[in-house]
C-alpha positions in Angstrom: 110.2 139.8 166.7 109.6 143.1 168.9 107.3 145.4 167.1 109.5 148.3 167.1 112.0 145.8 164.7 108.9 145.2 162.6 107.2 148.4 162.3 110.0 150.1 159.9 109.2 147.3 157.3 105.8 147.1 157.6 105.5 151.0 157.6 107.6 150.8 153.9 104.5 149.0 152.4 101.0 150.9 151.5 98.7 151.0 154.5 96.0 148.9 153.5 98.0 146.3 151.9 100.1 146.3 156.0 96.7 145.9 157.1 95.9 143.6 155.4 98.9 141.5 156.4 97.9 142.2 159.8 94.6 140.6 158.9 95.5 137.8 157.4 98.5 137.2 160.5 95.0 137.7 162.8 92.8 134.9 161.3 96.1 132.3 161.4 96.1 132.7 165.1 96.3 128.8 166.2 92.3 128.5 167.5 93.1 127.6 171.5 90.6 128.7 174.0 90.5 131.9 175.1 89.6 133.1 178.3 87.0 136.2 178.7 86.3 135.8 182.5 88.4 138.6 183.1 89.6 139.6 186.7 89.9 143.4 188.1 88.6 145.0 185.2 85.9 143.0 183.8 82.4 145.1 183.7 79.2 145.2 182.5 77.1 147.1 179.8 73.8 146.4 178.8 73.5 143.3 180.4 76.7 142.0 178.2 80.0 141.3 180.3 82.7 142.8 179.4 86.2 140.9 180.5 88.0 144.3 179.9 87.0 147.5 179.4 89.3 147.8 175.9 88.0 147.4 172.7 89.1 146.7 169.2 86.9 149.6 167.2 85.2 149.2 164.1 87.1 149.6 161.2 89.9 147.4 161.6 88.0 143.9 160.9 85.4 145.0 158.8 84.4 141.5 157.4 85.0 139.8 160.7 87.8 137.6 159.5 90.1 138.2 162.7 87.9 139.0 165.6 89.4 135.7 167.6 93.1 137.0 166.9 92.2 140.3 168.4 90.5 138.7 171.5 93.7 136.4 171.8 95.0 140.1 171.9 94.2 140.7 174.8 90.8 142.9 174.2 87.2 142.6 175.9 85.4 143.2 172.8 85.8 143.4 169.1 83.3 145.4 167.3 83.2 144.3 163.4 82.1 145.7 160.5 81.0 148.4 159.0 78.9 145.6 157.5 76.1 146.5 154.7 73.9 144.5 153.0 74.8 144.1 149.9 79.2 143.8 149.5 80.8 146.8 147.9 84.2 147.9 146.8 84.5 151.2 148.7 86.3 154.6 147.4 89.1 154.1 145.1 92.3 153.6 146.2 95.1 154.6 147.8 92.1 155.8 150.2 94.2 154.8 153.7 97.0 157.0 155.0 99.4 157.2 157.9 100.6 160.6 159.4 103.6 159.0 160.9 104.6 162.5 162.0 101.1 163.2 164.1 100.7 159.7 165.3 97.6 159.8 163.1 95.4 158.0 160.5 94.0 159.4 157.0 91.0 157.3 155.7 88.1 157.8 153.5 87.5 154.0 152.8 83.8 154.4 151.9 82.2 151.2 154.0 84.3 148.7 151.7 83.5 145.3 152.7 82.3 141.9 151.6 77.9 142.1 152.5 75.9 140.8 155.6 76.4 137.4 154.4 79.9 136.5 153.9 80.3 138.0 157.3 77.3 136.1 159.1 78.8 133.0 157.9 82.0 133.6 159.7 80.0 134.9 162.7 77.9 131.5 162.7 80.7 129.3 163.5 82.6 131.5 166.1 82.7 130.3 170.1 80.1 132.8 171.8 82.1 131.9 175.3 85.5 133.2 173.4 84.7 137.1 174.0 82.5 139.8 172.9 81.8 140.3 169.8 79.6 143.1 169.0 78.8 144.1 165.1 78.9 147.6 163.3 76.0 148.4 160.2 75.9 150.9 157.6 74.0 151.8 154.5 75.0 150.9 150.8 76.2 153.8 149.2 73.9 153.6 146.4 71.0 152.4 148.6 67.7 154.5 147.6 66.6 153.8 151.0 68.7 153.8 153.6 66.3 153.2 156.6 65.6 149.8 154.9 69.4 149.2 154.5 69.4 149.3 158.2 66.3 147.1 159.0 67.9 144.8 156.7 71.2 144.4 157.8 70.0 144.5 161.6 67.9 141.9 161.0 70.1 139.3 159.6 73.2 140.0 162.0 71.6 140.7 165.3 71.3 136.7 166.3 74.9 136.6 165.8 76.0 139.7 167.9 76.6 140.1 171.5 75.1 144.2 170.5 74.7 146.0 167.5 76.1 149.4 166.8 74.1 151.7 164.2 77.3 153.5 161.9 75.6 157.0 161.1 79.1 159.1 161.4 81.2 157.6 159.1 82.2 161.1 156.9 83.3 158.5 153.6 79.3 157.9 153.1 78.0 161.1 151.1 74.8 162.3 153.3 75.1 159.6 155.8 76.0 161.8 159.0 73.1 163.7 157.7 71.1 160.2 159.8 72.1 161.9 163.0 69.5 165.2 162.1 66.7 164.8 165.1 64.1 163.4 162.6 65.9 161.3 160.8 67.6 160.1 164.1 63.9 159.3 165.6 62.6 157.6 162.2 65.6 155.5 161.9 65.9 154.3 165.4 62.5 153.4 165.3 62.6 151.2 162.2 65.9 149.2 163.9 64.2 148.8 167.6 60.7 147.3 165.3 63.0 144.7 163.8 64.7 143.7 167.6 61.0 142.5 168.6 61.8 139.5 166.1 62.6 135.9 167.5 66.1 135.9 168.2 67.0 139.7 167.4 66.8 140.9 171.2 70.3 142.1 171.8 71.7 145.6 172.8 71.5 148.1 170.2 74.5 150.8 170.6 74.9 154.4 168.6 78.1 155.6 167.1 77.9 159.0 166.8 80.5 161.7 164.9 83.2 164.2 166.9 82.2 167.0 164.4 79.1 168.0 166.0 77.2 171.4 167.4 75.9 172.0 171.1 72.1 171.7 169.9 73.2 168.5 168.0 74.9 167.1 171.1 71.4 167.6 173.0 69.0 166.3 170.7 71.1 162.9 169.9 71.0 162.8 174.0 67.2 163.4 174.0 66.9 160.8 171.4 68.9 158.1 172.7 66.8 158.5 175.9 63.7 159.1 174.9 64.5 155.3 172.9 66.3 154.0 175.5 69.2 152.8 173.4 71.6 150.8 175.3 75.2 152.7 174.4 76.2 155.8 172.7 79.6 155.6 171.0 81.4 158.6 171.1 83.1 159.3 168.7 84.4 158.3 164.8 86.6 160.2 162.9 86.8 163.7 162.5 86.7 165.9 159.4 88.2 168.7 161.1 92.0 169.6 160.6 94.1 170.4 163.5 97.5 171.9 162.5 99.3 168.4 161.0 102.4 167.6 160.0 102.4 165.1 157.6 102.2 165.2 153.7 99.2 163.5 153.8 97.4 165.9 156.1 95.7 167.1 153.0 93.8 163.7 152.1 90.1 163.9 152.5 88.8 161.4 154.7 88.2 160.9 158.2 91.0 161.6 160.6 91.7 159.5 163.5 94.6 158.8 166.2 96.5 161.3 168.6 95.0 164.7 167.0 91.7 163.0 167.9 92.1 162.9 171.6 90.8 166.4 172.8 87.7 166.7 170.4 87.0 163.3 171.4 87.5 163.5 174.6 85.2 166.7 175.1 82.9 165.1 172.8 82.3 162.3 175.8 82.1 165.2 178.3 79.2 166.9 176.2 77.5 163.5 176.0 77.9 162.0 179.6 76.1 166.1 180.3 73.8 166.1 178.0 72.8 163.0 179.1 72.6 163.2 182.8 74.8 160.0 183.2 71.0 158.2 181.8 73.1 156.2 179.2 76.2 154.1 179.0 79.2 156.0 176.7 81.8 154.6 175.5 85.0 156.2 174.5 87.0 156.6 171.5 89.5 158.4 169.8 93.2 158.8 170.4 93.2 156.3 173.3 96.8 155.1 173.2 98.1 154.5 176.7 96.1 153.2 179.9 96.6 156.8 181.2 94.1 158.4 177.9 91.7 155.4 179.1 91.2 156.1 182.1 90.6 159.8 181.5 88.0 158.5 179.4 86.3 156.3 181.9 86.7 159.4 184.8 84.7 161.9 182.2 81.9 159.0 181.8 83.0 156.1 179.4 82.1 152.6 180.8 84.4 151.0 178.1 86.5 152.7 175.3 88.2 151.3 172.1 91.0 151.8 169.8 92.5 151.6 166.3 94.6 153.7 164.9 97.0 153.5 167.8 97.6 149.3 167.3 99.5 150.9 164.2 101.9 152.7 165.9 102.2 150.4 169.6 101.4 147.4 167.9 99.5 144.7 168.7 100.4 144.5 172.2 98.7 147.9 172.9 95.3 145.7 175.0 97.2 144.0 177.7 99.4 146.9 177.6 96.2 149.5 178.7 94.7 147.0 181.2 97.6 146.4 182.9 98.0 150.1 183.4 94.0 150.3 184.1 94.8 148.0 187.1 97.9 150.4 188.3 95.1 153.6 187.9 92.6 152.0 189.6 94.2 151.0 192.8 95.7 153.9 192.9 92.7 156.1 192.8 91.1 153.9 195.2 88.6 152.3 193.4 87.3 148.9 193.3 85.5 148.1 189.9 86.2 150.0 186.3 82.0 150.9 186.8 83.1 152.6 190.3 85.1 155.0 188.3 82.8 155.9 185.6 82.0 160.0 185.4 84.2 160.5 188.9 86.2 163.1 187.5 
């Protein structure tokens, strides 16, 4: 059944209980094996290859039940998660909303997810050759020490992961943006890249960082990041912000995401790939819909980008959709490799 026939019914149901049909649809995929050679697009970041340059963000798999689905998708990565260490319920619900009218996505789901070690079983038994995998940590939201929340759940997923992205901009955490604050930034990046020293724990460490930042914010994150020679930023997660909405729901609280997204995002790369002299890999997110709002990305300095919140409204087609339209950009603009490309705008 086409998507369009499908959407209408699945868009009568509440949100998360659609997602979690899509979830459950995800980890029944028949387990054949999946190629990640890739062809015209494939790249590299931080030593990891990449077979595309699409990912599937964080967010939409947080317990990494489906991330062989999503592969079988079509995407180059899946990043999992937000995984903490101990499991916890999240914010109550209804805490997930779509803004049909905006092309957009309400949530303020609080980290909900089943602990580090539910997930790491899963992670244990998954083909390493079937794609990249990478894997998103957060803090407990009752944690008294957050740093150590970190440590702990870096430790114990890192020899699973192809990288590992440190969550400090979800807006559903109370005080957890408050991570990206120079000091804090410094004493909590130091802590992680301690624990990467450990047998078995030397993989990429990536940064996701918020949209909703200021100028002087934008430049000590950069200075950070360099000075620790992290391996990615990700820019960005979801926005508090409100552009003018249409929906009923544009009044939830929560993060917002999808097609509002795309110019705060998008400048929020442009500040980044500045501030940072080009010095660090990017990688671009928010209302990325079509191959066209990729490659945008990748011309203003993203060496991948990911998606979520448009899958709900293209469906789950969206992957091979984008990278068969990254193949049309590129030849057209003359380039060879998705890396020649990156920052020519």
């Amino acid at each position: 059944m086409a998507y369009s026939t499908l959407r209408p019914l699945l868009f009568r149901l509440d949100a998360e209980r659609a997602h979690g049909l899509a979830l459950r649809a995800l980890s029944a995929m028949p387990q054949r094996a999946i190629s990640s050679k890739g062809g015209p697009l494939a790249t590299s970041v931080a030593g990891v290859h990449f077979s595309n340059p699409v990912g599937m963000a964080a967010g939409f798999d947080k317990d990494a039940v489906a991330a062989k689905g999503l592969l079988r998708l079509g995407f180059g990565s899946v990043e999992v998660g937000t995984l903490t260490p101990r499991a916890q319920p999240g914010n109550p619900r209804p805490r997930l909303f779509r803004l049909v009218e905006d092309r957009a996505v309400i949530n303020r789901m609080g980290f909900n997810n089943g602990g580090v070690d539910a997930a790491a079983n899963r992670l244990a038994r998954r083909d390493r050759s079937a794609g990249v995998v990478g894997i998103n940590i957060g803090a407990n939201k009752d944690s008294v020490d957050r740093i150590a929340d970190y440590r702990d759940a870096f430790r114990r997923v890192a020899p699973l992961a192809d990288y590992v992205t440190i969550n400090i901009s979800s807006p559903n955490t109370p005080g957890l943006r408050a991570l990206q604050d120079k000091g804090a930034l410094e004493g909590l990046l130091d802590a992680v890249l301690a624990e990467r020293s450990a047998p078995g724990c030397q993989v990429p460490i990536f940064l996701k960082v918020a949209p909703d930042l200021e100028m002087a914010d934008i430049d000590d994150i950069a200075g950070v990041a360099l000075d620790r020679r992290l391996d990615a930023l990700i820019v960005s997660n979801t926005t508090v912000a409100r552009p003018p909405l249409r929906s009923v729901h544009a009044g939830e609280a929560g993060g917002l995401s999808g097609a509002p997204l795309k110019g705060p995002a998008l400048q929020r790369l442009r500040d980044f790939r500045k501030a940072t002299g080009g010095g660090i890999p990017l990688i671009g997110v928010g209302g990325i819909a079509t191959a066209e709002d990729a490659w945008q990305r990748i011309l203003a300095g993203a060496s991948l980008v990911q998606l979520y919140s448009a899958m709900v409204y293209e469906g789950p087609g969206i992957a091979r959709h984008i990278c068969k339209g990254l193949e049309r950009l590129m030849r057209r603009d003359g380039f060879g490799s998705i890396a020649e490309a990156v920052g020519c705008e």
